[in-house]
C-alpha positions, 0 to 999 in steps of 0.5 A, a space after each residue: 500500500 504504500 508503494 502503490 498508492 503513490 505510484 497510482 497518484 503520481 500516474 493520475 496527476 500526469 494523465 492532467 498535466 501539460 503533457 497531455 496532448 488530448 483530453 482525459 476525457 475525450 475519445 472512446 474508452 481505450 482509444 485516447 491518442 497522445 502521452 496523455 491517453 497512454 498515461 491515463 490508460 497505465 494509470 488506469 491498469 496500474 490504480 486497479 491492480 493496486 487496489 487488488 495488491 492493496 485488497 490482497 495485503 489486507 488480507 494476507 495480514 488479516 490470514 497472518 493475524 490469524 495464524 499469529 493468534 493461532 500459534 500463541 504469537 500473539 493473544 486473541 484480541 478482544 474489542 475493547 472501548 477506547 476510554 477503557 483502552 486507555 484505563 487499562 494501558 495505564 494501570 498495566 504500564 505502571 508496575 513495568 514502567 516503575 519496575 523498570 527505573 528501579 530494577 534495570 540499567 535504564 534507571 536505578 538498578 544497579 544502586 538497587 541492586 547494590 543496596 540489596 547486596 550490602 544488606 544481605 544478612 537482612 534477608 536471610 534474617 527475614 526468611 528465617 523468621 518466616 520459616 519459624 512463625 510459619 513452622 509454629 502455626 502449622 504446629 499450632 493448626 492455625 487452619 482451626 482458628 475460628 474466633 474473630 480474634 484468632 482469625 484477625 491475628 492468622 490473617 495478619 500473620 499470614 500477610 505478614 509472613 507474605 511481605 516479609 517473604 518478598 523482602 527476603 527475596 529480594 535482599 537474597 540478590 547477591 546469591 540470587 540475582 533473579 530475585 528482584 524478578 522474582 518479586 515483581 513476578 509474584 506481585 503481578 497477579 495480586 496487581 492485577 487482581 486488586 483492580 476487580 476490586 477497584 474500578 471492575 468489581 460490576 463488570 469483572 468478565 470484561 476486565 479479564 477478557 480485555 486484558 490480555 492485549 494491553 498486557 501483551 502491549 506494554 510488554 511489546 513497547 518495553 521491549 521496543 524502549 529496551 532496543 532503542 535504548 540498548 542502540 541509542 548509545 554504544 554504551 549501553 550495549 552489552 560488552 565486556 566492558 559494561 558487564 565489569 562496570 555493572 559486576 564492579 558497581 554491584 560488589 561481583 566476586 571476581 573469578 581467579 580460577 578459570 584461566 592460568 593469568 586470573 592468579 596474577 590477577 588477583 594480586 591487584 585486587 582488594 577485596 575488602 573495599 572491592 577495588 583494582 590497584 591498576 587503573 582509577 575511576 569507576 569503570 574497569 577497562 581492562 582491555 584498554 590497560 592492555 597486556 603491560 600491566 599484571 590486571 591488563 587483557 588477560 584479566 578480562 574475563 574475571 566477571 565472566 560468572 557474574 549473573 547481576 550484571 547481565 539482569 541489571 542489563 537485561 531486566 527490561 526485556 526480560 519484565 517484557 517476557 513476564 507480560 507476554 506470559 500472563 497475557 496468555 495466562 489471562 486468555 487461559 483462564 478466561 471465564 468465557 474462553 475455559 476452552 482455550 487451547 492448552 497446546 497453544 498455551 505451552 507452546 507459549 510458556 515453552 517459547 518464553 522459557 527458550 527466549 529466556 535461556 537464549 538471553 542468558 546465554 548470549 551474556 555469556 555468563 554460564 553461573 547460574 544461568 541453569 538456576 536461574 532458568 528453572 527459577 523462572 519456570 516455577 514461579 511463572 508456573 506459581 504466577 499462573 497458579 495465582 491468576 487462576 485462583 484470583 480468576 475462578 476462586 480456590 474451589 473452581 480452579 482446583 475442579 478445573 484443574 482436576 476436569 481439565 489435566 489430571 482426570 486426562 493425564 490418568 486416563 492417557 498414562 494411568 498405566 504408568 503409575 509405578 513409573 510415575 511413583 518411582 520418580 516420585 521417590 526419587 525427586 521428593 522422598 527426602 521432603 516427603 520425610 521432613 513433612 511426616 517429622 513435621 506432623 509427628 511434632 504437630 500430632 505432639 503438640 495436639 495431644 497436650 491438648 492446648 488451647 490454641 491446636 486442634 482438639 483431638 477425639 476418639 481413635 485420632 489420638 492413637 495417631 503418632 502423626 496427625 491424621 492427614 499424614 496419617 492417611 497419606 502415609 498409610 495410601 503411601 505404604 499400601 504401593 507395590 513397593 517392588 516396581 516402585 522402587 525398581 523405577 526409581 533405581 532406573 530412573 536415577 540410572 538413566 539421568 546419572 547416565 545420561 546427564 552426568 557420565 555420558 556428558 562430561 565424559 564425552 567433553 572431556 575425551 573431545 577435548 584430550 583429542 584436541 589438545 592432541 591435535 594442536 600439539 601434534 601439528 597434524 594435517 588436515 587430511 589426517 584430522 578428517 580421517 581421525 574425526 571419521 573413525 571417533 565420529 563413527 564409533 562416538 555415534 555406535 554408542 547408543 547414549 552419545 548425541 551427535 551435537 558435541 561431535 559436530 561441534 567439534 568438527 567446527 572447532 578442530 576442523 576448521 583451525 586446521 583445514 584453513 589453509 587447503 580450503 582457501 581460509 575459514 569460509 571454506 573450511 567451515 564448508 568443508 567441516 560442515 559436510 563432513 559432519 553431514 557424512 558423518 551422519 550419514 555413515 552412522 546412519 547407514 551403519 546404525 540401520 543396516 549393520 546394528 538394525 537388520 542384524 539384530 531385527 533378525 531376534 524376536 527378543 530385539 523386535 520385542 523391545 523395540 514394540 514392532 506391534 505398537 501403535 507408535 512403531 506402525 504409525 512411524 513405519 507407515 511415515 518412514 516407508 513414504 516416499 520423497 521428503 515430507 515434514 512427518 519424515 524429517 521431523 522423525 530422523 532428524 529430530 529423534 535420537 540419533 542411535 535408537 531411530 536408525 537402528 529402529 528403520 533397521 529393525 523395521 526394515 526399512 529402505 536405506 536409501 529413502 532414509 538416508 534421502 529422509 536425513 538430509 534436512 539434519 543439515 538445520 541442526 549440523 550448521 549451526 552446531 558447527 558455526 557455533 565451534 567456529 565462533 568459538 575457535 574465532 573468538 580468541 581474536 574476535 570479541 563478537 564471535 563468542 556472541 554469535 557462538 551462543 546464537 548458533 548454539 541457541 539454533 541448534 537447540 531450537 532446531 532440535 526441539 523444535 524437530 522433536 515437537 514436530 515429530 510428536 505432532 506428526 505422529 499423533 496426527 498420523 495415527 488418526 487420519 493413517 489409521 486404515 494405513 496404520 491397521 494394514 501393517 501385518 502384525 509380527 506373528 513371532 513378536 505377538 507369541 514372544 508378547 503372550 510369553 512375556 505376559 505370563 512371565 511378568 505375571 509371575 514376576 509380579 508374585 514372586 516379587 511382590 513386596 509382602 512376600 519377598 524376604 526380610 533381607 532382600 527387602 532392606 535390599 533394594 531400599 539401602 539401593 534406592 538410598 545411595 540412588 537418591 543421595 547420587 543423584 541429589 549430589 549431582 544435581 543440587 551439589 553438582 559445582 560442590 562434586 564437579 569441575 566446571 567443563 564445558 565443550 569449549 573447555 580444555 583440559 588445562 583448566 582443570 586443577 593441575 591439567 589432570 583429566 582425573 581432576 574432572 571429579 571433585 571428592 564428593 563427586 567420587 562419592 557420588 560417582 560410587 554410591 550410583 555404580 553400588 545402586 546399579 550393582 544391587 539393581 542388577 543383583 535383584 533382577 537376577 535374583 528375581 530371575 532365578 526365582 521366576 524359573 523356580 517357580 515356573 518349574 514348580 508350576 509344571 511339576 504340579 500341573 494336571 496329568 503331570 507326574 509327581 
């Protein structure tokens, strides 16, 4: 529109100009004479063939509008009275405007911030005195309070504990410097909610309907304002240099440890008044002081770890998330739309929660970044929670809840319940046990019979815990302990496995291989064979994914192959389809040397399901032919071992296949490009910034192909499905079913927990005992149990050079407890093993016409 509209002006003032040697009117239509009749004809052509493009564009952006809605770009937008408009942009830009000033680099935020970390004791104080008067009402039963006295004094409590819990926070910034966000996530929803009290209280429906694109608004503008800000003004763009103004200002602990010239810079540091003997003013430049000095470039990375100075850069965009998530939330629960579509709301949260990882990773800040992430999912999940309660009420929010998610989650996975109780053991045991130590202490106090507790009656005294624990720890005890304790071990095998073993290890055995490369001076010819042989044997594995080994392939290749390939353009090519080759070859291999050889075994044909609905709905999609987005979406974003060596045992053809993985290119370029980036970024500042953009593409790619996948395959089971139900069922795999079936009976009696003996018993749980405290040390504790590695790591940084150093004390600790819970595993299902046959055996022996 406005290219057109112009252009049919400029066409209709000419067709009257003095140029025109005839009148625009004269003449038959069509048969003007002269410059002037051909203008008006062009005029005319071209006025009538943009009013159609113009038509066009206005419905292209109405379909885009649509399809943004759809996909959870942007909320449903609801026809609002502009005065109201107007009332509600104010009231919802107030909290993020004020936020803004005093939490952000645009405003007060690092002299906030600053004050946070100077009275940190202040909140630690306060969360603890929450903690004890919280503690001592739930052992006083305040929820049996009922005189107007003793209701007054609960609820002034309660708002009390509530305050004074977000001040806590807050002052916990100089750990914790996502608190202030926190806070103000937490604040919203009360804001917001207070306001039906206030101005909508008649016409409440109206206000939760509306809010949604005001929210959604102020978000977008913050945002905008954050941009112009960020290049209005070279510096306030992030750099190394404004991350130690902001880590100096704040009171940051410098990182001495990462890199052989941090020591020497440490003898320049004072940390009582947290201040640089080489350089004066406020503002440290490290790469300006140059390589001279002992504090000069090499110190340049001391604030690398601080996570404070990245929030205070990035507060606005990141209070700009937070309003694009409750705009969804508020679509969510309105009390019009209860039907909104749940999968578009994920695909929200999933969205944000990506965005938010993908900047904090760009600040190259890796300390706290994984903390930081999930603190942010679970308080967005608790505002969530807020909002739904504020907007349906307790009652009707818990039915919805119910209606709408739990009562569908039995229904689809019902069958995996001891799975669900097994991870269930192993995340919250140890928090389900201080809960019971906290009943048996209430249950204690309520039988001194003290005024303020509850009054117990009749068979409740008998209790030694108070008669909620009590039911919940007798549902608790009357599981099938076997299968639970089973899967917890299994689970915790899985995660150590793959979280903690499969990927440090992984990084540090690429890493040994490229400190040998650079040592050894080898050529390029000899590196792409060596990257080959390790590739392909890396990928046989059936846990390694291929990310680490193209990203490799950036960092070593490339480096060496510069050169022969005409410089880094060239090699990054050339590394790029080698990892393509790579894969390939895997595949190949995966399929036809693992798959069809091992499809050939009904007991691998078994495993692998062939008769499922999912392995007929993936044969149907992987035997089509040509390139389609169900069969790309499935090899390249499945697991790299277990999909190829799926199509083997399905038989699949290998080369429609291989045609099927070309796309895996999306996630092999920017996995290399991120290797390059980093290889570069040892003489190119903006390189290690690009280096988190490609791997954040490379996430995306991956995840995205993932999701992609599910979606296929689900759609494909209902519009395939007389496709789906001609796939033969494997007659040998149905026999070996119906055989497993009375074997797992009888697994299932033999090892039942009333029957299984004492010993084996206490087995099993000393085994789930080391699982969890592995994995809590692990996972809670991991910089307490690991170094820190990293795929751009090398094995100089660890303590003393020594691969060996990878594993701290506590990590050797843990490292044992895991192997000695996978042991007693293993032990237990032979044992169980053993005691199916012998029962299986006494079964015949005892059966009618048998000789006894």
């Amino acid at each position: 529109e406005i290219f057109f509209r112009p252009l049919c002006l400029f066409f209709t003032i000419s067709s009257f100009s003095p140029m025109s040697m005839e009148s625009p009117t004269g003449g038959k239509k069509g048969e003007g004479k002269g410059i002037g009749s051909s203008v008006i004809n062009a005029g005319v052509t071209v006025t009538k063939f943009a009013g159609k493009t113009v038509d066009a564009v206005k419905e292209v952006e109405k379909k885009a509008l649509n399809i943004a809605q759809e996909l959870a770009i942007i909320p449903p937008v609801q026809k609002i009275p502009t005065l109201w408009f107007v009332v509600l942009m104010i009231i919802t830009m107030l909290p993020i405007a004020a936020y803004i000033v005093g939490f952000s680099a645009i405003g007060w935020g690092r002299e906030t911030l600053k004050f946070a970390i100077d009275h940190e004791s202040v909140g630690w104080y306060t969360l603890f005195c929450v903690f004890v008067i919280l503690s001592s009402m739930y052992i006083l039963d305040f929820s049996y309070w009922e005189s107007k006295c003793m209701l007054a004094i609960k609820n002034a409590l309660l708002f009390l504990c509530a305050v004074a819990t977000l001040v806590g926070i807050f002052f916990s910034a100089a750990d914790y410097p996502y608190a202030p966000l926190v806070v103000f996530m937490l604040l919203m929803p009360a804001y917001l909610l207070m306001w039906r009290f206030i101005i909508f209280k008649s016409n409440f429906r109206d206000y939760i309907s509306w809010l949604p694109f005001p929210l959604f608004l102020c978000g977008f503008i913050v945002f905008v304002i954050w941009i112009v800000w960020c290049f209005q003004d070279s510096e306030h763009e992030w750099s190394d240099k404004v991350r130690d103004t902001y880590a100096l200002y704040v009171g940051c602990a410098p990182n001495f440890d990462v890199d052989e010239g941090y020591p020497k810079c440490a003898a320049n540091y004072t940390a009582a008044t947290n201040t640089w003997d080489c350089y004066s003013g406020d503002t440290p430049d490290f790469q300006r002081i140059g390589s001279e000095s002992n504090c000069g470039a090499g110190c340049a990375n001391v604030y690398d770890t601080c996570l404070d100075a990245f929030m205070i850069w990035a507060m606005p965009f990141l209070a700009s998330l937070v309003y694009f998530f409750i705009s969804f939330v508020f679509v969510f629960l309105n009390p019009d739309h209860k039907n909104a579509s749940p999968q578009a709301f994920m695909k929200c949260f999933l969205a944000i929660c990506f965005l938010f990882w993908v900047a904090s990773s760009l600040a190259a800040s890796n300390a706290g970044i994984t903390n930081a992430l999930m603190s942010f999912i679970l308080v967005a999940c608790c505002m969530g929670a807020l909002v739904g309660i504020g907007v349906h009420g307790s009652k009707s929010f818990q039915k919805d809840v119910e209606d709408g998610f739990i009562n569908k989650f039995k229904e689809k996975y019902g069958g995996y319940g001891n799975l669900f109780k097994g991870m269930f053991v192993l995340t919250c045991g140890p928090a389900v046990l201080g809960y019971w130590g906290i009943a048996l202490v209430n249950q204690a106090i309520r039988k001194l019979g003290l005024p303020l507790t509850k009054q117990l009656e009749g068979e409740e005294k008998k209790y030694a815990l108070t008669l909620v624990a009590a039911k919940q720890k007798k549902q608790i005890s009357e599981w099938e302990w076997t299968p639970v304790v089973m899967n917890g071990i299994g689970i915790g095998i899985f995660v150590q496995v793959m979280g903690i073993l499969v990927t440090k290890i992984t990084y540090l055995l690429l890493a040994m291989l490229r400190q040998k490369i650079e040592d050894e001076g080898w050529g390029p010819a000899f590196v792409s064979v060596l990257m080959v042989v390790i590739g392909l044997s890396l990928f046989l594995l059936p846990p390694v994914p291929g990310v680490p080994i193209y990203f490799m392939c950036g960092l070593m290749l490339v480096e060496v192959c510069e050169p022969a390939m005409g410089g880094t353009i060239g090699a990054t090519i050339y590394c790029t389809f080698l990892g393509l080759f790579l894969k390939l070859l895997a595949c190949a291999c995966q399929q036809k040397l693992i798959g069809e050889k091992l499809g050939s075994s009904v007991a691998i044909r078994q495993f692998a399901m062939v008769n499922s609905p999912l392995m007929r709905t993936m044969r149907v999609i992987l035997s089509k032919p040509g390139l389609n987005m169900a069969k790309c979406s499935i090899l390249v974003g499945g697991p790299d071992w277990p999909t190829s060596v799926l199509c083997g045992v399905l038989k699949l053809d290998l080369i429609p296949i291989l045609i099927g993985t070309l796309p895996v290119l999306i996630l092999i370029t920017p996995t290399v490009l991120s290797g390059l980036f980093v290889y570069l970024g040892n003489t190119h500042e903006w390189a290690s910034t690009l280096s988190a953009v490609a791997l954040s593409a490379t996430g995306m790619a991956q995840s995205g192909s993932m999701l992609v996948a599910a979606f296929y395959l689900e759609k494909a089971m209902v519009e395939d499905k007389e496709e789906i139900d001609a796939v033969p069922i494997d007659k040998e795999v149905e026999e070996a079913d119906r055989n497993a079936e009375k074997f797992t009976a009888d697994y299932n009696k033999v090892t039942k927990w009333s029957v299984l003996p004492g010993w084996m018993k206490s087995f099993l749980l000393f085994a789930l005992l080391q699982m969890i405290v592995s994995c809590y040390l692990t996972m809670i504790f991991s910089t307490s149990c690991f170094e820190t590695f990293e795929m751009t790591s090398k094995v100089a940084d660890l303590p003393g050079g020594n691969a060996m150093n990878l594993f701290k004390p506590l990590g050797w600790v843990s490292i044992g407890l895991f192997f000695l819970a996978t042991v007693q595993f293993y032990v237990f299902k032979s044992w169980a093993g053993k005691q199916v046959k012998a029962y299986q055996a006494d079964e015949g022996a005892t059966a009618p016409g048998t000789d006894v």
